[in-house]
DONUKE-45210 format. One record per residue (C-alpha): x, y, z; residue number from 1. Coordinates in nm, 3 decimals, always signed. Each point is the difference from the previous one (the first is absolute). Layout:
<sites>
{site {X; Y; Z}; NUM} ...
</sites>
This chain:
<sites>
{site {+0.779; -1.425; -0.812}; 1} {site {-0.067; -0.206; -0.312}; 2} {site {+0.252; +0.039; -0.271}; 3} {site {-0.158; -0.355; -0.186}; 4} {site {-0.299; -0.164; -0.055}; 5} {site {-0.153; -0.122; +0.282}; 6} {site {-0.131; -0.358; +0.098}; 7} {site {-0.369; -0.080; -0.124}; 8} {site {-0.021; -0.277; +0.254}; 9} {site {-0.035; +0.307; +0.255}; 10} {site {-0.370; +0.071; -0.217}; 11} {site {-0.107; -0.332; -0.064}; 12} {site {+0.033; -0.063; +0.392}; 13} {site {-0.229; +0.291; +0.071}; 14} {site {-0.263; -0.023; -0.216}; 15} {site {+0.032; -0.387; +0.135}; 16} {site {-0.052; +0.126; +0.321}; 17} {site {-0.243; +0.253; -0.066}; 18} {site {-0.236; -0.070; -0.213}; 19} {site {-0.276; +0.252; +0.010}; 20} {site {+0.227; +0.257; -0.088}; 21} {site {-0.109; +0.103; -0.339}; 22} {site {+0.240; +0.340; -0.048}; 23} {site {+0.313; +0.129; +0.071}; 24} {site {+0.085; +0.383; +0.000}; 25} {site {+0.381; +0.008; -0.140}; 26} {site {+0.151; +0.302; +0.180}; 27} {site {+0.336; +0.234; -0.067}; 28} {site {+0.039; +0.320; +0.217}; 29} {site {+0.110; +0.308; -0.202}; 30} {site {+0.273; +0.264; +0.065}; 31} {site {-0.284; +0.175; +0.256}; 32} {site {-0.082; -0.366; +0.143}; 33} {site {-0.316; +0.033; -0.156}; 34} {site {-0.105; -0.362; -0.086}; 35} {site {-0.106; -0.081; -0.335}; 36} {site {-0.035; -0.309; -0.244}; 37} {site {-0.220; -0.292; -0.098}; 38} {site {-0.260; -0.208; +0.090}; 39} {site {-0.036; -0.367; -0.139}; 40} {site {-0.183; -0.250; -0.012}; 41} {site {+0.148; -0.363; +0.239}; 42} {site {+0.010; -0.186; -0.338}; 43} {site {+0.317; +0.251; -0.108}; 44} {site {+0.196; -0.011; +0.302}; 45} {site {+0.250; -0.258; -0.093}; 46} {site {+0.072; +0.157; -0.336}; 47} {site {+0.058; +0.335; +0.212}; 48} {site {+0.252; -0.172; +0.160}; 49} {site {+0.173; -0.222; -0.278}; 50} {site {-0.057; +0.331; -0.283}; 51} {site {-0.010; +0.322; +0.238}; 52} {site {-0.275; +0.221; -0.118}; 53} {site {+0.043; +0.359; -0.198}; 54} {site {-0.032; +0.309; +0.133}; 55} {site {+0.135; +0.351; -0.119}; 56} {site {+0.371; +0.116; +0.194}; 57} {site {-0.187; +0.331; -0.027}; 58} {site {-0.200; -0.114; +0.350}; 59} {site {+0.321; +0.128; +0.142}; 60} {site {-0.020; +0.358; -0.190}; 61} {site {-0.304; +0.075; +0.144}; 62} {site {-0.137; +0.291; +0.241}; 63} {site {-0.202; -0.039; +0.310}; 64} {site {-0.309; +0.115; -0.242}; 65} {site {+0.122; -0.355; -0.273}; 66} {site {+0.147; +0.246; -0.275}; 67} {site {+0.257; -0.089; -0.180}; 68} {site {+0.314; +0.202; +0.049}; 69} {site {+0.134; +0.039; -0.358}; 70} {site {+0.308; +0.113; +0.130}; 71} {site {+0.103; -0.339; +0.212}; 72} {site {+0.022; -0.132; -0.405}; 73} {site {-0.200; -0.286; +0.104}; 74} {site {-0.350; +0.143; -0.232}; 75} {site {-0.042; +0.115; -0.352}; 76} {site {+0.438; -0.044; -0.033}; 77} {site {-0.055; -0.384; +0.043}; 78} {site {-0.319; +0.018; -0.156}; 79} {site {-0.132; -0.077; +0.350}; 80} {site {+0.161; -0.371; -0.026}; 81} {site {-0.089; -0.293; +0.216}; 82} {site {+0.226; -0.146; +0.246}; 83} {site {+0.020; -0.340; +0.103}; 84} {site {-0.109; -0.110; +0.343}; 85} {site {-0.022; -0.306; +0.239}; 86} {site {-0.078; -0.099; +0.348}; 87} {site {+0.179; +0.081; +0.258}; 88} {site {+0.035; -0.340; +0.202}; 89} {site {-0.176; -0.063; +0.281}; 90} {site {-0.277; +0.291; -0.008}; 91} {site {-0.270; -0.191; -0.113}; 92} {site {-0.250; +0.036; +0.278}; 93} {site {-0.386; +0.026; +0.030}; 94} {site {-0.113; +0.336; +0.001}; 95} {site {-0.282; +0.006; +0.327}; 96} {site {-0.214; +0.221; -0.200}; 97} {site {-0.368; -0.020; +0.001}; 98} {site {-0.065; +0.047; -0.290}; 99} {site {+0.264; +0.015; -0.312}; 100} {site {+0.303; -0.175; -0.116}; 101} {site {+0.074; -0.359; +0.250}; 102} {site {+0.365; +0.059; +0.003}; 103} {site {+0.272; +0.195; -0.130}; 104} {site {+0.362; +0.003; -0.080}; 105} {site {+0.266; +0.210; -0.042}; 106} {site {+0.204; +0.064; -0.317}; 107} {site {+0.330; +0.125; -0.117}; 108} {site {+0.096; +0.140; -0.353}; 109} {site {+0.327; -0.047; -0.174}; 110} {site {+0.154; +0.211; -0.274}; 111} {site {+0.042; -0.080; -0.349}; 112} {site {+0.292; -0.144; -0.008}; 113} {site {-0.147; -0.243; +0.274}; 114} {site {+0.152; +0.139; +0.315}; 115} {site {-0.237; +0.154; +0.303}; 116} {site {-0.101; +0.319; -0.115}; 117} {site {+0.220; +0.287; +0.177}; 118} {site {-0.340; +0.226; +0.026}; 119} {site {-0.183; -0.241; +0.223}; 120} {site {+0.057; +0.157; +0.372}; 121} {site {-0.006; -0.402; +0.149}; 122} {site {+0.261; -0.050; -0.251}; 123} {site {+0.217; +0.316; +0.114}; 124} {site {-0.046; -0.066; +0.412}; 125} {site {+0.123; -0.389; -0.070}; 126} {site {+0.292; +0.132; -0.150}; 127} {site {+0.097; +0.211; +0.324}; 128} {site {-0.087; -0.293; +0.186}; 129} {site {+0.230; -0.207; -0.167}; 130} {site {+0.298; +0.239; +0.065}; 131} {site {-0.081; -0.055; +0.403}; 132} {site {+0.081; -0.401; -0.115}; 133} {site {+0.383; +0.106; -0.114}; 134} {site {+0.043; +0.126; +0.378}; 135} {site {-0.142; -0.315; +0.186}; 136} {site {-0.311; +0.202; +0.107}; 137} {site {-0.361; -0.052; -0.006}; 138} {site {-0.292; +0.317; +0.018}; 139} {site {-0.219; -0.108; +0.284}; 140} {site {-0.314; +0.233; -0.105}; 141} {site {-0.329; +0.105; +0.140}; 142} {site {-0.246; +0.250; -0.161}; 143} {site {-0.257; +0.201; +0.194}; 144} {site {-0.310; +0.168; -0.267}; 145} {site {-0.197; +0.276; +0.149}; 146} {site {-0.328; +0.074; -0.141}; 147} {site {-0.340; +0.151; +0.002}; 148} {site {-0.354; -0.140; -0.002}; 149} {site {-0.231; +0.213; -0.142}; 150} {site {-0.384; +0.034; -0.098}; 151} {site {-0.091; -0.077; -0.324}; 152} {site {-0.193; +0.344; -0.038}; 153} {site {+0.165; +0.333; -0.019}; 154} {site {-0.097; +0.284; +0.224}; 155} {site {-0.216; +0.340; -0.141}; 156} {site {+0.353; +0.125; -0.141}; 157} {site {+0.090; -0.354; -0.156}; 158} {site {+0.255; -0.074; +0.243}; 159} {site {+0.108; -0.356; +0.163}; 160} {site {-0.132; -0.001; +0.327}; 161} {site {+0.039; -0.313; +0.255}; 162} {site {-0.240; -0.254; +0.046}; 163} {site {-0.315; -0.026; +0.280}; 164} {site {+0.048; -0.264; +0.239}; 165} {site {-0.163; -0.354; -0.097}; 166} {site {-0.033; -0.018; +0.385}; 167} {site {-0.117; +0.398; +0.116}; 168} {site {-0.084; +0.120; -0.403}; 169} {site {+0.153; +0.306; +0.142}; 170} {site {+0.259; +0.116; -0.255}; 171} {site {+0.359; +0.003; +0.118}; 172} {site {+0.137; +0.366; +0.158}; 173} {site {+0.288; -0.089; +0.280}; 174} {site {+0.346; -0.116; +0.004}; 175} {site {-0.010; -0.314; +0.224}; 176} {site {+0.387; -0.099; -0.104}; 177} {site {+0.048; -0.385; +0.113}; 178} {site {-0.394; +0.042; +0.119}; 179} {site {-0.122; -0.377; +0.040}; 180} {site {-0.386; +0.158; -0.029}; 181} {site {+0.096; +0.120; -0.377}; 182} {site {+0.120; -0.336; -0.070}; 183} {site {-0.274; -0.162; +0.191}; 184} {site {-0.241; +0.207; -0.234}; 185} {site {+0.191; -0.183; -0.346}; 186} {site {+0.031; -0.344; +0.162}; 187} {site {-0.223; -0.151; -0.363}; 188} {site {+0.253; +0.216; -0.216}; 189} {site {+0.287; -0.099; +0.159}; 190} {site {-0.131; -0.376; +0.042}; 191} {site {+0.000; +0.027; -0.343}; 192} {site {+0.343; +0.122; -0.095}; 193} {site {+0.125; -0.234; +0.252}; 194} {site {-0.210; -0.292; -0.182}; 195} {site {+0.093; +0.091; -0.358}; 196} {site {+0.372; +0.039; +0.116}; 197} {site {+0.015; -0.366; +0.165}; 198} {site {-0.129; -0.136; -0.333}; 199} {site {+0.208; +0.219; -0.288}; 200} {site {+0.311; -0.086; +0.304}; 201} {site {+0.067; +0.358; +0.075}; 202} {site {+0.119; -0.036; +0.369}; 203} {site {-0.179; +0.306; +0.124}; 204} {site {+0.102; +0.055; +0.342}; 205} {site {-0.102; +0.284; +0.233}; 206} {site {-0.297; +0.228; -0.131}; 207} {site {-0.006; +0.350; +0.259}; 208} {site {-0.255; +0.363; +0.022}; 209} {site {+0.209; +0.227; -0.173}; 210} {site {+0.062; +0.402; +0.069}; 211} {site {-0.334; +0.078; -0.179}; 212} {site {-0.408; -0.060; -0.036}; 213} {site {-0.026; -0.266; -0.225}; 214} {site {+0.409; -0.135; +0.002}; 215} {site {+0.173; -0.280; +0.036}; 216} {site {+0.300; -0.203; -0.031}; 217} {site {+0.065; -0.360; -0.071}; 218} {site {+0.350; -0.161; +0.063}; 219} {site {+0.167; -0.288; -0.231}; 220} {site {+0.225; -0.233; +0.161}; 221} {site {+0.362; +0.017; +0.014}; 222} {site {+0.149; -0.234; -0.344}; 223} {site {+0.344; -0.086; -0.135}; 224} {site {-0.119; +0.037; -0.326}; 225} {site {-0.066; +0.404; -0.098}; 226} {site {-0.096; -0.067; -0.303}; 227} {site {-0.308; -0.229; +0.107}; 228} {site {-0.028; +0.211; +0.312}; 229} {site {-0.120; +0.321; -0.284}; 230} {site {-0.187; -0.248; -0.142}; 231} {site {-0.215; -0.060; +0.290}; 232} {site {-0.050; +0.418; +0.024}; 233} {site {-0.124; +0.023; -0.349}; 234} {site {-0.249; -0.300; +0.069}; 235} {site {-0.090; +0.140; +0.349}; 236} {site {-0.100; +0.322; -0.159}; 237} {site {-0.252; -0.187; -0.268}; 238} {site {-0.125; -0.189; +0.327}; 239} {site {-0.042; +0.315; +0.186}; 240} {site {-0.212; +0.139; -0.297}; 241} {site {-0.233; -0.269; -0.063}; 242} {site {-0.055; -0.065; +0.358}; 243} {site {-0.110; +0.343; +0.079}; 244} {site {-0.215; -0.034; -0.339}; 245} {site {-0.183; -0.294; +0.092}; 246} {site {-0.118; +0.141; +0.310}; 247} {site {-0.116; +0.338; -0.212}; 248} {site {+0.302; +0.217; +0.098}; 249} {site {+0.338; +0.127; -0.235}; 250} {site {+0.354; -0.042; +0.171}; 251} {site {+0.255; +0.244; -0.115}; 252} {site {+0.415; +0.027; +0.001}; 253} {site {-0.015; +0.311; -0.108}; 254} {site {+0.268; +0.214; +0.182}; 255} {site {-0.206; +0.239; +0.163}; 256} {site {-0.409; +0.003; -0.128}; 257} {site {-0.051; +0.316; +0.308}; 258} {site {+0.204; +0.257; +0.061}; 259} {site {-0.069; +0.025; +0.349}; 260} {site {+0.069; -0.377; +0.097}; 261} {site {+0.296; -0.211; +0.001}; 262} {site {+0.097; -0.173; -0.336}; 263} {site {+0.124; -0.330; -0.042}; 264} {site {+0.271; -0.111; -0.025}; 265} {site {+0.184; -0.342; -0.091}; 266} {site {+0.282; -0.110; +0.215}; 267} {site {+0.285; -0.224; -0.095}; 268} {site {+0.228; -0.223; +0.325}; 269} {site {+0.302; -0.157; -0.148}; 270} {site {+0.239; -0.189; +0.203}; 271} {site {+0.284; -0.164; -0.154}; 272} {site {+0.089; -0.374; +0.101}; 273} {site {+0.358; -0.190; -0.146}; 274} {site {+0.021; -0.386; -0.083}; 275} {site {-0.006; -0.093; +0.401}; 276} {site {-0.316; +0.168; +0.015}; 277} {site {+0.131; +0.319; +0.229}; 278} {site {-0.116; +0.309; +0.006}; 279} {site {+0.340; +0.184; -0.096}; 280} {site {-0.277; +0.329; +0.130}; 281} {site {+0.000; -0.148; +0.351}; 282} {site {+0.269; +0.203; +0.210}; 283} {site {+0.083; +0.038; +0.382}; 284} {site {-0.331; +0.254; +0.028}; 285} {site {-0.243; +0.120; -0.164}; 286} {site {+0.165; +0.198; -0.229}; 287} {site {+0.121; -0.280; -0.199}; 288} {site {+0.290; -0.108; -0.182}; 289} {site {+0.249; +0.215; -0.219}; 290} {site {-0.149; -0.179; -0.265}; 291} {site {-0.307; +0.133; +0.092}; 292} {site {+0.157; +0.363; +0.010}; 293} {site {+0.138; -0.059; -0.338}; 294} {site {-0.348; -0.088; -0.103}; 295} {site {-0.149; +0.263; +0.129}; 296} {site {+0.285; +0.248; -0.138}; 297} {site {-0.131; -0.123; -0.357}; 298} {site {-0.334; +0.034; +0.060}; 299} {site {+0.015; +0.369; +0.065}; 300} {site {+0.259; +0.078; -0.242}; 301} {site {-0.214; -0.141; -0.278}; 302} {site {-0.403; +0.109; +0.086}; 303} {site {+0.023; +0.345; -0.155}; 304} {site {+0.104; -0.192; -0.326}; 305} {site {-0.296; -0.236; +0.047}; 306} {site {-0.263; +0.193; +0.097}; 307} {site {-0.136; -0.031; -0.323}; 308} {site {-0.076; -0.427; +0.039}; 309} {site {-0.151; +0.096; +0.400}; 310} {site {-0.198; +0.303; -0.086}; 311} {site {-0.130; -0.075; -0.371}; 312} {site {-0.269; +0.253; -0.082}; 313} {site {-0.118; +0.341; +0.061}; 314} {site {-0.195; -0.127; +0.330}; 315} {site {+0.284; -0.139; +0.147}; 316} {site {+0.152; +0.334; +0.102}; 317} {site {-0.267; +0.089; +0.190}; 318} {site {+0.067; -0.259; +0.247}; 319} {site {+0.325; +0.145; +0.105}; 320} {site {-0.122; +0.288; +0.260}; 321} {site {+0.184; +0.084; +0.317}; 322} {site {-0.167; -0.190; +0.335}; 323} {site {-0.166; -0.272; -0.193}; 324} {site {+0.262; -0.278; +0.096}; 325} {site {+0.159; +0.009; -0.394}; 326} {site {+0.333; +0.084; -0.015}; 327} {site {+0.132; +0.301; -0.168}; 328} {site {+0.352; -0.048; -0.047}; 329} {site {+0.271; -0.279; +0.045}; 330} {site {+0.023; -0.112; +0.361}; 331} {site {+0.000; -0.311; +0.192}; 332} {site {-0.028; -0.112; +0.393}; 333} {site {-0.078; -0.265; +0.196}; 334} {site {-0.387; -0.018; +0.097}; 335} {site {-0.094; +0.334; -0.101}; 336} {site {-0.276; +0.027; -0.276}; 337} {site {+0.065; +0.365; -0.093}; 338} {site {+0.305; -0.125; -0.180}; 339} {site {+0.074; -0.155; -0.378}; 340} {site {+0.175; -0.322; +0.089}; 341} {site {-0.093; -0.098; +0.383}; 342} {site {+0.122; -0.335; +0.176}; 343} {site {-0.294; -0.103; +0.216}; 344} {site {+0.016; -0.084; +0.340}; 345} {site {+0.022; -0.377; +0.091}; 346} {site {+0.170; -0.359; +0.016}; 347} {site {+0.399; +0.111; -0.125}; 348} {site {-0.009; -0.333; -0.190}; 349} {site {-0.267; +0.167; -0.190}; 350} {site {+0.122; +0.338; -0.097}; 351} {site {-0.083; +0.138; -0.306}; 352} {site {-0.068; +0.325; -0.204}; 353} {site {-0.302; +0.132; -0.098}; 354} {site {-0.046; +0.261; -0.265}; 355} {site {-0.303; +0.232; +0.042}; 356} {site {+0.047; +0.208; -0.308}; 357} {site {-0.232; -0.141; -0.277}; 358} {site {-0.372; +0.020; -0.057}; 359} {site {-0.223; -0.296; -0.019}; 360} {site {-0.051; +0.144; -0.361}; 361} {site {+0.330; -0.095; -0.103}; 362} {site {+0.099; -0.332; -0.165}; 363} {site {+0.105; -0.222; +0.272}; 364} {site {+0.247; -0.192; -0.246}; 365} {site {+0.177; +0.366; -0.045}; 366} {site {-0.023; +0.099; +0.335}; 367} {site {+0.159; -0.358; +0.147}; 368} {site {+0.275; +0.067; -0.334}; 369} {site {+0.089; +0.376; +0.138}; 370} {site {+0.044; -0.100; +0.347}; 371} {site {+0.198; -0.261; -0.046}; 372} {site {+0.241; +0.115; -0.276}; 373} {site {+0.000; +0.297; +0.243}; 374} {site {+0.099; -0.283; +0.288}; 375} {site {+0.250; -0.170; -0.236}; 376} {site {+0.160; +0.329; -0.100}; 377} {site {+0.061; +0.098; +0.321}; 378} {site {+0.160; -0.357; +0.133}; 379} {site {+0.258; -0.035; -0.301}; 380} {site {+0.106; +0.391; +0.016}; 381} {site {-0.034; -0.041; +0.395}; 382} {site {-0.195; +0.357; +0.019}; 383} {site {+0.030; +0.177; +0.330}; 384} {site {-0.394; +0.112; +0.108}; 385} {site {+0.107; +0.249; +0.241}; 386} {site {-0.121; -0.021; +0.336}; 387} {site {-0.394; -0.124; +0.036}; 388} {site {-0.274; +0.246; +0.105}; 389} {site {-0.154; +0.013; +0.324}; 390} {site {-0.289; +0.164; +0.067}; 391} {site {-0.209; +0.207; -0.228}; 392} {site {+0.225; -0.014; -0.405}; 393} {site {-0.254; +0.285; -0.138}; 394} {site {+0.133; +0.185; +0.269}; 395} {site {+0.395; -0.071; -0.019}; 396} {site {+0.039; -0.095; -0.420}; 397} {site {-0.070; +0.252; -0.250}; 398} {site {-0.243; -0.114; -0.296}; 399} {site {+0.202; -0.159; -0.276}; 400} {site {-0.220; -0.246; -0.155}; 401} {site {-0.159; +0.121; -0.357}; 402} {site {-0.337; +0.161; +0.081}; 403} {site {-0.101; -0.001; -0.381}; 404} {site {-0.089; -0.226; -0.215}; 405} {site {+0.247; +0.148; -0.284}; 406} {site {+0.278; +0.082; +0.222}; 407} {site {-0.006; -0.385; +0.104}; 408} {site {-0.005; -0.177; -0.359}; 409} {site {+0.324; +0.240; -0.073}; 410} {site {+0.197; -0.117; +0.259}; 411} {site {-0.127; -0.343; -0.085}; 412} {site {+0.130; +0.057; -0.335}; 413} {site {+0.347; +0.122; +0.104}; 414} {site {+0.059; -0.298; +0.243}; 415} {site {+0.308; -0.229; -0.083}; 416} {site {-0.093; -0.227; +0.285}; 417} {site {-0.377; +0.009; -0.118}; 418} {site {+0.130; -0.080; -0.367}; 419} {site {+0.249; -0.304; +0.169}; 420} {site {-0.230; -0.182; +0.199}; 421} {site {-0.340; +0.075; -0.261}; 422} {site {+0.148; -0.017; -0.303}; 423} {site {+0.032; +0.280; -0.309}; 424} {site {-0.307; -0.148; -0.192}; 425} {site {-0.236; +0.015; +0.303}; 426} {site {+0.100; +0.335; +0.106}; 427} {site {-0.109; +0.100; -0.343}; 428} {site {-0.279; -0.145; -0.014}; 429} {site {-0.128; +0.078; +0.355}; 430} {site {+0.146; +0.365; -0.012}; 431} {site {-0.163; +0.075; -0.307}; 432} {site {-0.342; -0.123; +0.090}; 433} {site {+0.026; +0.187; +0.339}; 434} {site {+0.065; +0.353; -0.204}; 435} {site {-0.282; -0.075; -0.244}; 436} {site {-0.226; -0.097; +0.263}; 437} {site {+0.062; +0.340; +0.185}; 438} {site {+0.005; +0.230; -0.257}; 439} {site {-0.398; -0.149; -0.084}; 440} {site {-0.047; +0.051; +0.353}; 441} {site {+0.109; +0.376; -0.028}; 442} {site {-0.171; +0.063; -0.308}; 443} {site {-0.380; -0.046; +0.187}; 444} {site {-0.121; +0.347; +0.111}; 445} {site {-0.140; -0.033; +0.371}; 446} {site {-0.349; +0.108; +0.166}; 447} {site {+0.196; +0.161; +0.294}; 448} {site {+0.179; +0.202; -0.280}; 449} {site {-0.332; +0.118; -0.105}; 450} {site {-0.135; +0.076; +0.330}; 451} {site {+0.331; +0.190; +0.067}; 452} {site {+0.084; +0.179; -0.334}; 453} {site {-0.278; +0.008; -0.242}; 454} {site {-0.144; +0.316; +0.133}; 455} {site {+0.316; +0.133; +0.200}; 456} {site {+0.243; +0.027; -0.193}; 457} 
</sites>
């Protein structure tokens, strides 16, 4: 994270190095990890990086529609101010793309008074990381996106609907989960990810069929570095997107686009390494360490209070539905996937949590900051998780995780752990443009209400 001006040698050396790149798309991810930002031309790059460019701190007040949330006081208040922002060292890459910007690089804003701006969600998870630096401990981290391929045209009732086959041109019906045929069918999409990844350096590593026609999943690689690990997932999304674009299909994180089919979801592993390089969440078996109970223990104590940052708009909600493999309350086992925080099966050297909760619609920078302030919570007040689940959680745990959208930004907003580990000035600021965004949302009058009530009632 770049409190300072960054070196210019970095640009000079790429535009050195490549010289046919003629633009570069300057890119900061808002509060709903939606990217946004410039696009300049090569012969401005090194001022970027020794004079930071403007852009307004109200990117961060923003809904998932690009309002501006007058209540984060980041609009009119401020008279919609600019921020400055530079480079965030070492994400200057070429972009892949066919067509379009030739590379791209990331960017972080500071405040006023010159210090990183409190708003920014990259900002606010390398803060928790740092506190994992005052115990000796690293976050090992690994991110998993689900997501949907779909056909660029809508069906008779203007509804997504999954793409044909480029191999069959039959349109995609069954649930082949792990099916090598369905991935067989996308090998030029997924060539393609897997090309654009290997040039932006996303280390995309395992790409499987997913529970659904038309889903799929594609694994990062485990990193020591969280902060660059989200970085990748908000890239890997844009890659996703275009790739499925070029080859006249749309790719979608939305949490659940069917209501009969499986949603996606975006898994976060964390392991937790000290200055040897062990795994202080290696045990004697596969349950782990204490340290990994503690971790655990504040991972389930906080997720009500963070629902809010894993499930972050109306759609989300609709994800969480009993038998669908999403977890419905606080629970965690060892290699069982109907629970919140499972340790998978494997090497002991290796063992690790994963947390299933959040939707690939979330903001993976919030989502890796909630699970591990949850983690770090729970290892300095050494948090007892209970016993872990075996067999079916639905079946044994009652439902205690928010089901609403409203009933999870209030217990967002009454969290003292939230507020410790996020900060007062981003709860604000996320909080408020959570309720405004909802109460648009419930404002729209629906066509099912009309076919139900119009007449009936």
């Amino acid at each position: 994270m770049a409190d300072k001006k960054p070196d210019s040698g970095e640009a000079r050396a790429f535009i050195e190095d490549n010289p046919d790149v003629s633009s570069i798309d300057l890119l900061i991810a808002d509060g709903n990890g939606i990217v946004r930002g410039k696009r300049i031309n090569d012969d401005h790059l090194e001022k970027v990086y020794s004079n930071g460019i403007c852009l307004p701190g109200s990117i961060f007040g923003l809904d998932t529609c690009g309002q501006t949330v007058e209540e984060t006081g980041l609009g009119f208040e401020k008279g919609d101010a600019d921020n400055m922002c530079y480079p965030v060292p070492g994400t200057l890459t070429l972009t892949g793309w066919r067509t379009g910007a030739g590379a791209q690089l990331l960017m972080t804003m500071l405040d006023d008074d010159g210090s990183r701006f409190q708003a920014d969600p990259r900002v606010v998870l390398g803060d928790i990381v740092a506190r994992f630096g005052d115990l000796g401990l690293t976050p090992v981290v690994a991110v998993e996106l689900e997501f949907y391929l779909l056909d660029t045209e809508r069906d008779e009732g203007g509804r997504p609907q999954p793409p044909k086959s480029p191999v069959t041109g039959q349109r995609e019906s069954s649930t082949q989960v792990y099916g090598m045929a369905e991935l067989d069918d996308y090998t030029e999409f997924m060539d393609e990810v897997r090309r654009i990844a290997d040039i932006q350096g996303v280390p995309a590593d395992t790409a499987v069929s997913e529970y659904a026609p038309g889903q799929y999943e594609v694994n990062l690689s485990h990193l020591p570095d969280a902060v660059r690990a989200c970085d990748h997932a908000v890239m890997l999304k844009r890659i996703v997107k275009r790739a499925a674009n070029s080859l006249g299909m749309e790719a979608t994180f939305m949490a659940k686009p069917y209501p009969e089919q499986s949603g996606s979801g975006m898994h976060v592993h964390v392991s937790l390494v000290d200055g040897k390089g062990r795994n202080v969440f290696a045990g004697d078996d596969e349950m782990g360490s204490e340290t990994l109970r503690w971790a655990a223990g504040g991972l389930m104590e906080t997720m009500s209070e963070a629902m809010a940052l894993l499930a972050p708009n109306a759609n989300s909600y609709r994800r969480f539905q009993p038998d669908s493999f999403v977890p419905l309350a606080p629970s965690w086992g060892v290699n069982n996937r109907t629970v919140a925080i499972r340790v998978p099966a494997g090497d002991l050297e290796a063992t690790r949590v994963e947390h299933r909760v959040a939707g690939a619609d979330a903001n993976p920078y919030l989502v890796m900051g909630a699970v591990l302030a949850g983690i770090h919570h729970g290892i300095t007040a050494r948090i007892d998780p209970g016993p872990p689940i075996t067999g079916n959680a639905v079946e044994q745990v009652d439902r205690e995780l928010p089901s609403g959208w409203l009933h999870a930004v209030e217990a967002f907003e009454d969290s003292d752990v939230m507020r410790d580990y996020l900060g007062e000035r981003f709860m604000q600021i996320y909080a408020a443009c959570k309720r405004f965004e909802r109460e648009s949302f419930a404002s729209h009058v629906t066509s099912l209400e009309y076919q139900w009530y119009l007449r009936t009632v």
